[in-house]
KEMAR-119810 format. One record per residue (C-alpha): residue in three letters; x, y, z; residue number from 1. Coordinates in Angstrom, 2 decimals, decimal comma, padded with zeros to 5 digits, always signed. Layout:
<sites>
('Ala'; (X; Y; Z); NUM)
...
</sites>
This chain:
<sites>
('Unk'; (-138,09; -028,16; -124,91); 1)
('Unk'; (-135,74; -031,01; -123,36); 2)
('Unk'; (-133,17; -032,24; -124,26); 3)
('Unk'; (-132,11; -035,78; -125,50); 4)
('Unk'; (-128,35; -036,28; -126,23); 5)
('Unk'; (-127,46; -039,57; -128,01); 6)
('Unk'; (-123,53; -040,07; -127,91); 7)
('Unk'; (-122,85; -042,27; -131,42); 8)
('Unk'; (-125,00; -042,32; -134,56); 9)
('Unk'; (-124,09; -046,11; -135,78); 10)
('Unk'; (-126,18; -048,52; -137,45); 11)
('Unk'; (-128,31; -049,61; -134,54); 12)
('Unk'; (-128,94; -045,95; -133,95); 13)
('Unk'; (-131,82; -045,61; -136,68); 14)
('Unk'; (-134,96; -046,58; -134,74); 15)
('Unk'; (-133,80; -044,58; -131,76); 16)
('Unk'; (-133,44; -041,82; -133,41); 17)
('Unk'; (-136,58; -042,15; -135,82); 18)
('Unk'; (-138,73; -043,15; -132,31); 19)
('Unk'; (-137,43; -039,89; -130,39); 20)
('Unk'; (-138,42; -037,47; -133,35); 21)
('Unk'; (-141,50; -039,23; -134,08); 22)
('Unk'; (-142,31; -038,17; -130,29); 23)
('Unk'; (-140,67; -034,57; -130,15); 24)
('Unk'; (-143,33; -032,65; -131,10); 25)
('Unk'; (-146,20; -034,14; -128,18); 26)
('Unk'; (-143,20; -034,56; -125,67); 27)
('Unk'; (-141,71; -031,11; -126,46); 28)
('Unk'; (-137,90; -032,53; -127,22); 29)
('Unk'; (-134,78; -031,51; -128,97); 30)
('Unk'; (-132,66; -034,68; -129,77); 31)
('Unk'; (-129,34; -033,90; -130,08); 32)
('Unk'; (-126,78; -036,50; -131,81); 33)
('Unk'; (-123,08; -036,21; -131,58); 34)
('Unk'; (-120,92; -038,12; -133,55); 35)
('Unk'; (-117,71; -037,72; -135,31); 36)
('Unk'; (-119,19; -038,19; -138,46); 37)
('Unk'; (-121,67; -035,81; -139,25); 38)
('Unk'; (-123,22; -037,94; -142,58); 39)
('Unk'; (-123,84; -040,57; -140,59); 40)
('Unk'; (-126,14; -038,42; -138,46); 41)
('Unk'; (-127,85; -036,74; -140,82); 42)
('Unk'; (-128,62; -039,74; -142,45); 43)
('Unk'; (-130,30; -040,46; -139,62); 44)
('Unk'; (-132,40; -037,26; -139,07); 45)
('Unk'; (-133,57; -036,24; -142,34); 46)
('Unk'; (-133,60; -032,62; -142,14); 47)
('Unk'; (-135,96; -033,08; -138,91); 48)
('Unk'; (-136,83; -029,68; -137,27); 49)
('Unk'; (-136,25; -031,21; -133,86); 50)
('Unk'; (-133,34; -032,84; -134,13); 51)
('Unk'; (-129,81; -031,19; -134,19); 52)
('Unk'; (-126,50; -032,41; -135,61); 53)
('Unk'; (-123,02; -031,83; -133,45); 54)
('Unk'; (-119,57; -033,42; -134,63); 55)
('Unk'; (-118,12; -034,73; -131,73); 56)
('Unk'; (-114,63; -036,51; -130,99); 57)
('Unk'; (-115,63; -038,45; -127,17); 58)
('Unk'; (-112,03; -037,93; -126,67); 59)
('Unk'; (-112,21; -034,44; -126,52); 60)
('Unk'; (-113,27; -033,98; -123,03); 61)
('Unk'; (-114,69; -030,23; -123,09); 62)
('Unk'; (-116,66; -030,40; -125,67); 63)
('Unk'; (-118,08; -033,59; -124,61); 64)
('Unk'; (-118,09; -032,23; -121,24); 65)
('Unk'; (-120,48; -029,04; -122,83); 66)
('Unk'; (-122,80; -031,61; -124,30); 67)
('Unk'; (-123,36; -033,71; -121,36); 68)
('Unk'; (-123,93; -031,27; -119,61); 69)
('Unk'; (-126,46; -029,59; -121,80); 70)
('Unk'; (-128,79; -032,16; -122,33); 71)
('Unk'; (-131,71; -033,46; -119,73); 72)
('Unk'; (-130,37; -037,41; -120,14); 73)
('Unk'; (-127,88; -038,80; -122,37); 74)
('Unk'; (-127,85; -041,93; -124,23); 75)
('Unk'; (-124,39; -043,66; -125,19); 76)
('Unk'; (-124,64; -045,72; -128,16); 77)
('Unk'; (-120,74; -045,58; -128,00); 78)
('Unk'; (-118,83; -048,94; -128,23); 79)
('Unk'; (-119,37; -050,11; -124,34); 80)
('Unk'; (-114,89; -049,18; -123,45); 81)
('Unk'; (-116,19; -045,95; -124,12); 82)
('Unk'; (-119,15; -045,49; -121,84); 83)
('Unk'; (-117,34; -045,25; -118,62); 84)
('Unk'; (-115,87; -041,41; -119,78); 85)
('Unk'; (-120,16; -040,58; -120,06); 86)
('Unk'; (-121,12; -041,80; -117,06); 87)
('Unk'; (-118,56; -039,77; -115,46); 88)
('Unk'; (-119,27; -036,98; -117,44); 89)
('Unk'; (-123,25; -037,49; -116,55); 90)
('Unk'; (-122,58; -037,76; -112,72); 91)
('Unk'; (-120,72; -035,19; -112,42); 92)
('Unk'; (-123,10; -033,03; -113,93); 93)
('Unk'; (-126,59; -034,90; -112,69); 94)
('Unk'; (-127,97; -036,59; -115,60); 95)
('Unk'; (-129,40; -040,09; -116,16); 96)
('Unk'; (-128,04; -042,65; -118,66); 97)
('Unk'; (-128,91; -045,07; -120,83); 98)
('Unk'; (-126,69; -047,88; -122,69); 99)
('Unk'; (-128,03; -051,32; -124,85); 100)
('Unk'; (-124,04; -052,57; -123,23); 101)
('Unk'; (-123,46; -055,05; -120,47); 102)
('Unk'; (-122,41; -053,02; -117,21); 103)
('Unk'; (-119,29; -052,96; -116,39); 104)
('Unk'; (-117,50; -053,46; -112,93); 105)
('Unk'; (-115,99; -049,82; -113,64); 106)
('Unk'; (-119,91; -048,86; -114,02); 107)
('Unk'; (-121,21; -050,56; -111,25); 108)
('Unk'; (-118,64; -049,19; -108,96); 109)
('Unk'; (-120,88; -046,18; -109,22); 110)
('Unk'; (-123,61; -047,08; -108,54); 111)
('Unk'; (-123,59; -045,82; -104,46); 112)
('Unk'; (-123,07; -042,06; -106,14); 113)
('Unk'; (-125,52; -042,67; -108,48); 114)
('Unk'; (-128,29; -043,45; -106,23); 115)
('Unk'; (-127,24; -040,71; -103,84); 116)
('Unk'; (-127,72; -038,22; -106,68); 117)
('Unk'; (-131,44; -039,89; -107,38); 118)
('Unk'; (-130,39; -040,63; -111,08); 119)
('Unk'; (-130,97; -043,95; -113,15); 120)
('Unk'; (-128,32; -045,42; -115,16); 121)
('Unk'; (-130,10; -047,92; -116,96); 122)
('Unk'; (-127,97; -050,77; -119,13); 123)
('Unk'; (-128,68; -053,83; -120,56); 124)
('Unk'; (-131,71; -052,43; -122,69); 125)
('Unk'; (-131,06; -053,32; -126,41); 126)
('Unk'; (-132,18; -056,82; -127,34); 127)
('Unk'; (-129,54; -059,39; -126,10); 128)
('Unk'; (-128,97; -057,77; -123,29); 129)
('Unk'; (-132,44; -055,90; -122,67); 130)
('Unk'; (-135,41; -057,74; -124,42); 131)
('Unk'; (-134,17; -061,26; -123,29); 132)
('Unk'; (-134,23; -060,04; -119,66); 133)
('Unk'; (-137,62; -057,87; -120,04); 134)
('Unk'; (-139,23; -060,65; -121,31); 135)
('Unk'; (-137,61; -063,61; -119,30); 136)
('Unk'; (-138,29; -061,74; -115,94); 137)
('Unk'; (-142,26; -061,08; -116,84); 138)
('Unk'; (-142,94; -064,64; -117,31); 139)
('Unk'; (-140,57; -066,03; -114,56); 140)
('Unk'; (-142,92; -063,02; -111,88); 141)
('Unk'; (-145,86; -064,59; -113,35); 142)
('Unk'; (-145,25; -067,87; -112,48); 143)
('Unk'; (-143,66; -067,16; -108,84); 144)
('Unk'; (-146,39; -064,84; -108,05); 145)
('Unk'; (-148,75; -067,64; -108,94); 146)
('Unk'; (-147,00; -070,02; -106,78); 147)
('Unk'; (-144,79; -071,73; -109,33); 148)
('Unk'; (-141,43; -073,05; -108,88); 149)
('Unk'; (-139,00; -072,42; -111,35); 150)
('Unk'; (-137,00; -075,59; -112,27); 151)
('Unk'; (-135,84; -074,74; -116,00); 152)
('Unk'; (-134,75; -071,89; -117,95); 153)
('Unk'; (-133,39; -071,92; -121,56); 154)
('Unk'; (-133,18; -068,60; -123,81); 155)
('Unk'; (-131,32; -068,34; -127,20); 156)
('Unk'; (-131,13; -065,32; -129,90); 157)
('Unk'; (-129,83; -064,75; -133,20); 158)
('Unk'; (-129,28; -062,33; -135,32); 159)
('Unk'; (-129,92; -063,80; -138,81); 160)
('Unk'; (-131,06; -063,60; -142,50); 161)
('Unk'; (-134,26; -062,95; -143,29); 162)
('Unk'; (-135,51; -065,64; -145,44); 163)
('Unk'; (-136,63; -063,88; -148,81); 164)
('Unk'; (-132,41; -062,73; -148,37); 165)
('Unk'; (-131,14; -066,16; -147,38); 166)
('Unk'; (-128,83; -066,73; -150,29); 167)
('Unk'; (-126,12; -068,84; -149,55); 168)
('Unk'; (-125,53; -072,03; -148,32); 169)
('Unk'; (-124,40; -071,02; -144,87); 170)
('Unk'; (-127,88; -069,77; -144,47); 171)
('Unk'; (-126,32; -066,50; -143,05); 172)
('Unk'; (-125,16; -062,89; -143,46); 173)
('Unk'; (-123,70; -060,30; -141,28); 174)
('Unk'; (-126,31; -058,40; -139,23); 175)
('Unk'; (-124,22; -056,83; -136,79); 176)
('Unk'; (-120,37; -055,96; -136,10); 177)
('Unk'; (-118,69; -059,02; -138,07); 178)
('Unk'; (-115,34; -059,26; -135,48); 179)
('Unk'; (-117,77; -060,39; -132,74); 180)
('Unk'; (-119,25; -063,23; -135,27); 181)
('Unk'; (-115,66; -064,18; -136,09); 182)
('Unk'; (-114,04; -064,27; -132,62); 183)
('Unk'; (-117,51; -065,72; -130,68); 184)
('Unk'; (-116,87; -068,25; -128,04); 185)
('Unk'; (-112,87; -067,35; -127,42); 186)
('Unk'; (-111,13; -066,87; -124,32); 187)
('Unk'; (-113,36; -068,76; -122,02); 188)
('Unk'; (-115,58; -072,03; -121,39); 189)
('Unk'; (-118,83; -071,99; -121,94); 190)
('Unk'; (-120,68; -072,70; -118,30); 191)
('Unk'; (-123,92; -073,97; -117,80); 192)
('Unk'; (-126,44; -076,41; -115,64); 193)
('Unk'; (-128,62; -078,86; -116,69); 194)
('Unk'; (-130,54; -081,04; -114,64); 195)
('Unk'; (-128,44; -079,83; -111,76); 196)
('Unk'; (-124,94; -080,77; -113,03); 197)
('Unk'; (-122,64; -078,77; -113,71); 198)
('Unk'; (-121,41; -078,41; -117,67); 199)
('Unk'; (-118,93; -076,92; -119,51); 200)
('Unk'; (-117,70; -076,81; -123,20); 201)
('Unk'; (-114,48; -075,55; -123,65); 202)
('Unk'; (-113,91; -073,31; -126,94); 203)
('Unk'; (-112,52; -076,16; -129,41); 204)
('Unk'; (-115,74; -078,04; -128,62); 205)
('Unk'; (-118,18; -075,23; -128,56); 206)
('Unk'; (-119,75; -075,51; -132,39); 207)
('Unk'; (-119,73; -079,61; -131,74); 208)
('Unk'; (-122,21; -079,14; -128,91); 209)
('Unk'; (-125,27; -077,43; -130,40); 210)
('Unk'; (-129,13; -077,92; -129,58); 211)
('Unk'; (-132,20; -078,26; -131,79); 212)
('Unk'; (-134,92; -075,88; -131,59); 213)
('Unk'; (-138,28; -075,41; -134,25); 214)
('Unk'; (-140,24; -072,09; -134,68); 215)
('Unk'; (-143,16; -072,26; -136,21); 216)
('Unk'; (-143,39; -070,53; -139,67); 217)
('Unk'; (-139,64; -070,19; -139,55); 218)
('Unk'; (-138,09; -073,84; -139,36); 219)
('Unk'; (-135,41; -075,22; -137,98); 220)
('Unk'; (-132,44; -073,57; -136,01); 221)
('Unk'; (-129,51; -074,88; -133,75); 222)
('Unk'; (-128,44; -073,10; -130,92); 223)
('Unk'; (-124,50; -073,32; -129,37); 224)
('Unk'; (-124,46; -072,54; -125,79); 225)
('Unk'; (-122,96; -069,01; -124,83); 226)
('Unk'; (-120,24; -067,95; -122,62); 227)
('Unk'; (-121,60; -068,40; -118,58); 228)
('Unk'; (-124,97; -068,65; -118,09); 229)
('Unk'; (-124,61; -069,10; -114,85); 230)
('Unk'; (-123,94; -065,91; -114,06); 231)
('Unk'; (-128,27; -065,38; -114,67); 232)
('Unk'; (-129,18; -067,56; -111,24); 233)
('Unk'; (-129,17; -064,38; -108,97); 234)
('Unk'; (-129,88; -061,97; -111,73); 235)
('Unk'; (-133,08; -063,63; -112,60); 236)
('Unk'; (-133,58; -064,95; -108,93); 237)
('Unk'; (-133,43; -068,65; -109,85); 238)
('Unk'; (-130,74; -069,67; -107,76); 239)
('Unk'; (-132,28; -073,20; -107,47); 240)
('Unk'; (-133,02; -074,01; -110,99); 241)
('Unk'; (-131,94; -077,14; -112,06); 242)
('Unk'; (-131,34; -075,91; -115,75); 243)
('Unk'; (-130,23; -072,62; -116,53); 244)
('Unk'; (-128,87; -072,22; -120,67); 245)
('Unk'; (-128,40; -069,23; -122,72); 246)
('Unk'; (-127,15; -069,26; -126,34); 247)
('Unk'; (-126,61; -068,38; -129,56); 248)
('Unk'; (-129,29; -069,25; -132,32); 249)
('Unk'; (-128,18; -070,47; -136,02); 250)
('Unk'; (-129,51; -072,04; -138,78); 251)
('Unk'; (-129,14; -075,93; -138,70); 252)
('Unk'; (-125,77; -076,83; -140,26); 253)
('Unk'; (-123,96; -073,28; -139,31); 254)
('Unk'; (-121,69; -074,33; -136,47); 255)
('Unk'; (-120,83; -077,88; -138,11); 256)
('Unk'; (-119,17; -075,73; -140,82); 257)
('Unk'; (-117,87; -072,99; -138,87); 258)
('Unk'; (-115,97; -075,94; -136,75); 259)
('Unk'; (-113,76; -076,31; -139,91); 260)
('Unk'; (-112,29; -072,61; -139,14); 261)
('Unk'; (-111,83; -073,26; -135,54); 262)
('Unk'; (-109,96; -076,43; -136,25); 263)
('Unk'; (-107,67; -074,96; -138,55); 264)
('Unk'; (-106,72; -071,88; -136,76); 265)
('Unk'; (-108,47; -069,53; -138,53); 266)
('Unk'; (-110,78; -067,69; -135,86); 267)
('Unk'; (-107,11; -067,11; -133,63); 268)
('Unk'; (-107,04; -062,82; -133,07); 269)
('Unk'; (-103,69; -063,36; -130,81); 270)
('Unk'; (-100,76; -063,26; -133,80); 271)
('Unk'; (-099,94; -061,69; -137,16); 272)
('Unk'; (-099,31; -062,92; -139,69); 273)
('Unk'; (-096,28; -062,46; -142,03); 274)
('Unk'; (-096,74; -061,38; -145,47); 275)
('Unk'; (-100,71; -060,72; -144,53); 276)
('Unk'; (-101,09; -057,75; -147,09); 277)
('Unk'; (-099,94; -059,37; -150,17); 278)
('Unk'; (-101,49; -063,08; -149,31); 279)
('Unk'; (-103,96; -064,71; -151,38); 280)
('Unk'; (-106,92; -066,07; -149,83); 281)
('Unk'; (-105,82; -069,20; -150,84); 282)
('Unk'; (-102,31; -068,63; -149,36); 283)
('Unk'; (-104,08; -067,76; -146,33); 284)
('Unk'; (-105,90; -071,23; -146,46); 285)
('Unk'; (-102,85; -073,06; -147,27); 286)
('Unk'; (-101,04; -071,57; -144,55); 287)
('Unk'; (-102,72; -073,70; -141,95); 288)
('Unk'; (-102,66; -077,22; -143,81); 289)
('Unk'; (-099,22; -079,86; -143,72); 290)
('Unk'; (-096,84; -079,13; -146,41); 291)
('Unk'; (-096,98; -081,36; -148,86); 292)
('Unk'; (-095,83; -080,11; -152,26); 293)
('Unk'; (-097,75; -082,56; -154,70); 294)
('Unk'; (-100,75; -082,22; -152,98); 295)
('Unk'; (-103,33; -078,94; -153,70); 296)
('Unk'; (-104,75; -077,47; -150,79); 297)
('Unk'; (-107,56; -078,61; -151,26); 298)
('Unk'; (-106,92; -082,05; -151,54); 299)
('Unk'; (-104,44; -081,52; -147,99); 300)
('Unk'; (-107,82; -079,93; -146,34); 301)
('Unk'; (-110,63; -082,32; -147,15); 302)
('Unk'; (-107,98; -084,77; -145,83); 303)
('Unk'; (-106,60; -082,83; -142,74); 304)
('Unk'; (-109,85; -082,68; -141,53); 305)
('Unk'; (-111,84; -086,01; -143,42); 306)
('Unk'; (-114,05; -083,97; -144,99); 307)
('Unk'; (-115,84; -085,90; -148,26); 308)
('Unk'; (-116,00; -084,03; -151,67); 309)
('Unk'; (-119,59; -084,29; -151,70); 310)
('Unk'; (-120,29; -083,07; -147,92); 311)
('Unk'; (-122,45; -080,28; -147,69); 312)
('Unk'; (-119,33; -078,45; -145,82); 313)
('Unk'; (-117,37; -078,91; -148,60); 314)
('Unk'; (-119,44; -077,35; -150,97); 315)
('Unk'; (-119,71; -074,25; -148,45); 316)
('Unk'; (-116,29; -073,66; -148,29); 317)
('Unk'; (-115,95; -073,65; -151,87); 318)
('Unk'; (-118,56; -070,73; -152,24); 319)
('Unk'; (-116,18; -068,60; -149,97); 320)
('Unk'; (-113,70; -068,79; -151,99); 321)
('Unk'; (-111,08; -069,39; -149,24); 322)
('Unk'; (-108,97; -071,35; -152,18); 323)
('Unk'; (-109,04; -068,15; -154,75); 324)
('Unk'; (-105,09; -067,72; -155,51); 325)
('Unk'; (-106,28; -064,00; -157,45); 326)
('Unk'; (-108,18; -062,28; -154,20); 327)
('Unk'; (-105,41; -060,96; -151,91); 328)
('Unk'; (-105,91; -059,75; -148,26); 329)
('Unk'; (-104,69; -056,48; -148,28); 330)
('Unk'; (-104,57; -056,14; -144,37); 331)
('Unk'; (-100,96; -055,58; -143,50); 332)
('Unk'; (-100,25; -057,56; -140,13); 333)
('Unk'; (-103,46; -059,05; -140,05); 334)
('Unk'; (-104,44; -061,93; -137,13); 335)
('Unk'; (-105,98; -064,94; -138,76); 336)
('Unk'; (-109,45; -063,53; -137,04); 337)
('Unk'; (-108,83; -060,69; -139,24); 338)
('Unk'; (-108,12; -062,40; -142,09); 339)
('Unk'; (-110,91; -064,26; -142,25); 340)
('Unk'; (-113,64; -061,63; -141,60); 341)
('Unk'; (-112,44; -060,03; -144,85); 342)
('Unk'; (-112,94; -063,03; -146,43); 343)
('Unk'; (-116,52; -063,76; -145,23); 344)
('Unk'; (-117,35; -060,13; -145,23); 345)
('Unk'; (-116,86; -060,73; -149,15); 346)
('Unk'; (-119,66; -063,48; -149,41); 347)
('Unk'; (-122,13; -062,56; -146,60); 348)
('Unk'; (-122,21; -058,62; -146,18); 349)
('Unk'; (-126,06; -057,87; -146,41); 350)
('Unk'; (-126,91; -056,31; -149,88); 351)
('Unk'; (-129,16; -052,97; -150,43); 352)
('Unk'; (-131,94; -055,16; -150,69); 353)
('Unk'; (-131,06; -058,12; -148,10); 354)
('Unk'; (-133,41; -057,54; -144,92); 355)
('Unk'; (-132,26; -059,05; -141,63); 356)
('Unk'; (-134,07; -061,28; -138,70); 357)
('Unk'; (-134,21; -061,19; -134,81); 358)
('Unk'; (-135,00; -065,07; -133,68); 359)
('Unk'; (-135,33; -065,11; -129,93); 360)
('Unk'; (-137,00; -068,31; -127,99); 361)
('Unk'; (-137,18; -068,87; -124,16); 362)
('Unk'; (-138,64; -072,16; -122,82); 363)
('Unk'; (-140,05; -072,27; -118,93); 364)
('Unk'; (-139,84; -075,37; -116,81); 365)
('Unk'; (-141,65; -075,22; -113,68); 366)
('Unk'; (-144,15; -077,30; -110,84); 367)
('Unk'; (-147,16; -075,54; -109,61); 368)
('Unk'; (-149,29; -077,60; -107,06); 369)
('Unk'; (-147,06; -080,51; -107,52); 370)
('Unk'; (-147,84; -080,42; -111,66); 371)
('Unk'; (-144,98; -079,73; -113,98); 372)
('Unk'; (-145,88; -077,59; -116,61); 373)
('Unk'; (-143,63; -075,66; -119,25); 374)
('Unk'; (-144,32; -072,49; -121,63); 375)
('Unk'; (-142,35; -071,97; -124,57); 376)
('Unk'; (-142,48; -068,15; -125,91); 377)
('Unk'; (-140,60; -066,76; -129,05); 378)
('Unk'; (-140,06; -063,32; -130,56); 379)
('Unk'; (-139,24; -062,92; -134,86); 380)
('Unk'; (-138,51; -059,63; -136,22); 381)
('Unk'; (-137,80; -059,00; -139,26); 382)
('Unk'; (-136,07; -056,03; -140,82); 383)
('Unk'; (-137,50; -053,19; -142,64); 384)
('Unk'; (-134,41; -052,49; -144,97); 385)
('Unk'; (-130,98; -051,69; -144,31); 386)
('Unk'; (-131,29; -048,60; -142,15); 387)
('Unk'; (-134,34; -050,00; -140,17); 388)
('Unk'; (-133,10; -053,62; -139,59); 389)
('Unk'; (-134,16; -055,91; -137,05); 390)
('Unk'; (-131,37; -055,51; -135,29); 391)
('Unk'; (-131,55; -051,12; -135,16); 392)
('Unk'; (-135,28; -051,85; -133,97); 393)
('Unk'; (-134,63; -054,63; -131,33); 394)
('Unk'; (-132,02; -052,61; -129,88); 395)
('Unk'; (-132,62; -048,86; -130,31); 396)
('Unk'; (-136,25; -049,20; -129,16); 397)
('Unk'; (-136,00; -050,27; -125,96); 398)
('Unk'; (-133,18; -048,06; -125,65); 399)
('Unk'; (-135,66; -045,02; -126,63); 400)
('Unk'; (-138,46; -046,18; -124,48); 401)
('Unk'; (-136,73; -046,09; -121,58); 402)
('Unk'; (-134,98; -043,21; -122,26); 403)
('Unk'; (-138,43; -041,49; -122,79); 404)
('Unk'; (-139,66; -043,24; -119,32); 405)
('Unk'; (-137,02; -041,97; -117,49); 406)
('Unk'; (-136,80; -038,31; -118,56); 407)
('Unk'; (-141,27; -038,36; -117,55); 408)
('Unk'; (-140,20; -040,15; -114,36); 409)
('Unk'; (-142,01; -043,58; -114,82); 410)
('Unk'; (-138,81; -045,22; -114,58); 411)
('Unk'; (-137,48; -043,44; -111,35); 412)
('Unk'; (-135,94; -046,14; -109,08); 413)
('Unk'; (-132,57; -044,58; -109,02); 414)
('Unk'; (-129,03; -046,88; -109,59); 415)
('Unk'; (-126,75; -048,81; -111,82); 416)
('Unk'; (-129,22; -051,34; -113,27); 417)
('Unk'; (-130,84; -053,76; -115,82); 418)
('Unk'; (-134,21; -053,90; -116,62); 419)
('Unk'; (-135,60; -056,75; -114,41); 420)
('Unk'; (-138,43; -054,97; -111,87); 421)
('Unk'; (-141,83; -054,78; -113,45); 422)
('Unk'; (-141,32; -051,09; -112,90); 423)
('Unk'; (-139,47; -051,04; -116,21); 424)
('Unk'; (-140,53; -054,19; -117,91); 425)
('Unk'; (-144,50; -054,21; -118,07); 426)
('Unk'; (-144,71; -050,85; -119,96); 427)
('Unk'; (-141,43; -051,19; -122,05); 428)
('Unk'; (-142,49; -054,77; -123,53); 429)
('Unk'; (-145,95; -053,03; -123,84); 430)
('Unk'; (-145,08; -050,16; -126,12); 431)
('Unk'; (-142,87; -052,95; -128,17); 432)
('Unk'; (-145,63; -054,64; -129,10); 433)
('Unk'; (-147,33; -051,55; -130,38); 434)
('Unk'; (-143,66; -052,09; -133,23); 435)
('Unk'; (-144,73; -055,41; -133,58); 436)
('Unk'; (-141,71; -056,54; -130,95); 437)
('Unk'; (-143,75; -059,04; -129,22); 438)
('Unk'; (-143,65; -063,12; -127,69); 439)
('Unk'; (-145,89; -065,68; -129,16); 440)
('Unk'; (-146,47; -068,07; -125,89); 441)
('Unk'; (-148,21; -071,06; -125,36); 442)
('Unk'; (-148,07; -074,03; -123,12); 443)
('Unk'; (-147,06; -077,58; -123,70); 444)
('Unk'; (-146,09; -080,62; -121,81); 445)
('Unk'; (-143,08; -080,57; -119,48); 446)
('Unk'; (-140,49; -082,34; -120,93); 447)
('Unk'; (-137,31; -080,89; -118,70); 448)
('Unk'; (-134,15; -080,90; -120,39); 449)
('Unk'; (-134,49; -082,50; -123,80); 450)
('Unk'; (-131,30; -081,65; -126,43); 451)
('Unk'; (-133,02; -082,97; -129,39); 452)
('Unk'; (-136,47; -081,09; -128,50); 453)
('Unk'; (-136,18; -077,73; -127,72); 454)
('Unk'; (-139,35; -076,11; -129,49); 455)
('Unk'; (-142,69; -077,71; -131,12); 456)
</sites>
């Protein structure tokens, strides 16, 4: 038998783990998960003959150490500040990796050792990163390799609501870890090109500046541009694109409304706030508006921010009932960011019977034999229930397929890396589709950078 350790049996762990054991038995493996909390594991493995069950503190360096070292390759579905302690541990003692996380300068600072040891750290292989670059660098190959000239690139995802679970007016509901949601956009400028000039949208303007996109089947979404997309030119080899955007995908309306937080103050994570554990929501609210006495806070906040009483915002706002004086916060030295997660987490945590949806869309600009010509290809997944969401499949399965590709040495190009060679790409989106993971393309006319058409 080999060995399979996964490192961290969270919520996007469930089709990992369900993929591996389905396999076990034809590829001979044990899978072994280590977490620190046992239930959560074995919640995951169902009493599976294969699979074994270790309680494991990462901080506890021996006994991680031990595990490592057992196992044929490792997976970290750790938080990525905690992956840098396995890849240590899995260098040291000659083992591949595999993380769904963004590699880090730490990680990458490796990568000389890693290749001289003939092992394969692969990254970037859960859905946003992973599937957006599998399936951005297969159609960008197919065009160069037929001659084409790339001279667009746009790509947006979103983790959203299915629609039989779209219950609110926000048209939303937590899918994955709700801090990220509430803190999006913060601490930089959102970089981009378009038409080859430079843009940038600096975080106060961020949910101001959103473009239109249509799926078919699914309707309308906006999408608010992410933090640097430039940073894709020399990973996906388009250095002379003329527009290169990557964002965020939301229902139409989201970021309008969410712009009300972000004005106020609400989405700041760099202070406490006094009195935090006994405040009222509305408290909370009030603490942001002008202080005016005879005035209720709501009447100070549709003002502050000339909002009218029968605006669709308004009426969203209500339904969170940021204004209740009865619901306290009961975070002591809570941030605003805080703060306000608990709030939302009261109106849009996914119920047992709430499913969840993967939208991704990429749209292709490019000339072939002087002709412009322009492909737009999305992905929707939607969830099974609330252990096998969209979001556990989009990012544990390409996380399991490589892992799985590695260990039988089709993946063997050895390095710190991210799945862009076909090596990894062709067979990975291949099996996907076999999950009903896969890209509905088609071509249409070029119409280069068009805000108010992104999709048909």
């Amino acid at each position: 038998m080999r060995s399979i350790l996964i490192v961290g049996a969270g919520r996007s762990s469930a089709a990992l783990v369900r993929y591996l054991l389905e396999k076990s038995f034809s590829e001979k493996l044990k899978v072994i998960i280590a977490d620190i909390s046992v239930d959560n594991a074995k919640k995951l493995v169902k009493g599976h003959e294969n699979a074994t069950i270790v309680e494991l503190d990462i901080f506890n360096v021996e006994s991680r150490k031990a595990l490592v070292n057992s196992a044929d390759i490792v997976i970290s579905m750790l938080p990525a500040r905690f992956h840098l302690e396995i890849a240590k541990d899995c260098l040291d003692f000659g083992k591949s990796l595999v993380t769904a996380s963004y590699i880090s300068k730490e990680l990458m600072a490796m990568d000389e050792e890693v290749k001289k040891k003939g092992l394969v750290f692969m990254n970037e292989i859960g859905l946003d990163p992973g599937i957006d670059h599998m399936s951005a660098m297969q159609v960008i190959d197919r065009i160069k390799a037929k001659g084409g000239k790339m001279l667009l690139f746009e790509s947006f995802t979103g983790g959203l609501v299915a629609p039989e679970s779209d219950t609110n007016l926000w048209n939303y509901k937590f899918t994955w870890n709700p801090r990220n949601v509430v803190v999006a956009g913060q601490g930089g400028v959102a970089k981009f090109i378009q038409e080859g000039r430079y843009k940038y949208i600096p975080y106060h303007k961020l949910f101001r500046r959103t473009e239109f996109l249509s799926i078919e089947g699914y309707g309308n979404f906006e999408a608010l541009a992410n933090r640097d997309s430039l940073n894709y030119r020399d990973i996906y080899g388009l250095e002379d694109v003329l527009t290169l955007y990557r964002g965020t995908i939301r229902r139409v309306g989201f970021s309008r409304a969410w712009n009300i937080f972000v004005q106020l103050g609400m989405t700041d994570d760099s202070y406490h706030m006094e009195g935090s554990e006994s405040m009222s929501y509305r408290e909370f609210t009030n603490s942001f508006l002008p202080y005016k006495p005879h005035d209720s806070a709501e009447l100070k906040l549709r003002h502050y921010l000339k909002i009218d009483q029968d605006d669709v915002i308004w009426e969203k706002l209500l339904e969170l009932d940021i204004f209740n004086a009865d619901k306290i916060v009961g975070i002591k030295d809570a941030t605003p960011a805080q703060i306000l997660q608990k709030i939302l987490m009261d109106s849009w945590t996914l119920q047992e019977e709430d499913k969840d949806m993967i939208v991704m869309y990429h749209k292709f600009g490019f000339e072939i034999d002087g002709e412009k010509r322009q492909i737009e290809s999305n992905m929707v997944v939607l969830g099974e229930d609330q252990s096998y969401t969209a979001m556990a499949k989009t990012v544990g399965l390409p996380v399991a397929i490589a892992t799985l590709s590695i260990l039988n040495g089709q993946i063997k190009s050895p390095g710190v890396q991210l799945p862009i060679s076909k090596e990894v790409y062709d067979p990975i989106l291949k099996e996907l589709e076999n999950y009903e993971l896969l890209f509905h393309e088609k071509e249409v006319p070029y119409l280069g950078y068009n805000p108010n058409n992104l999709g048909a």
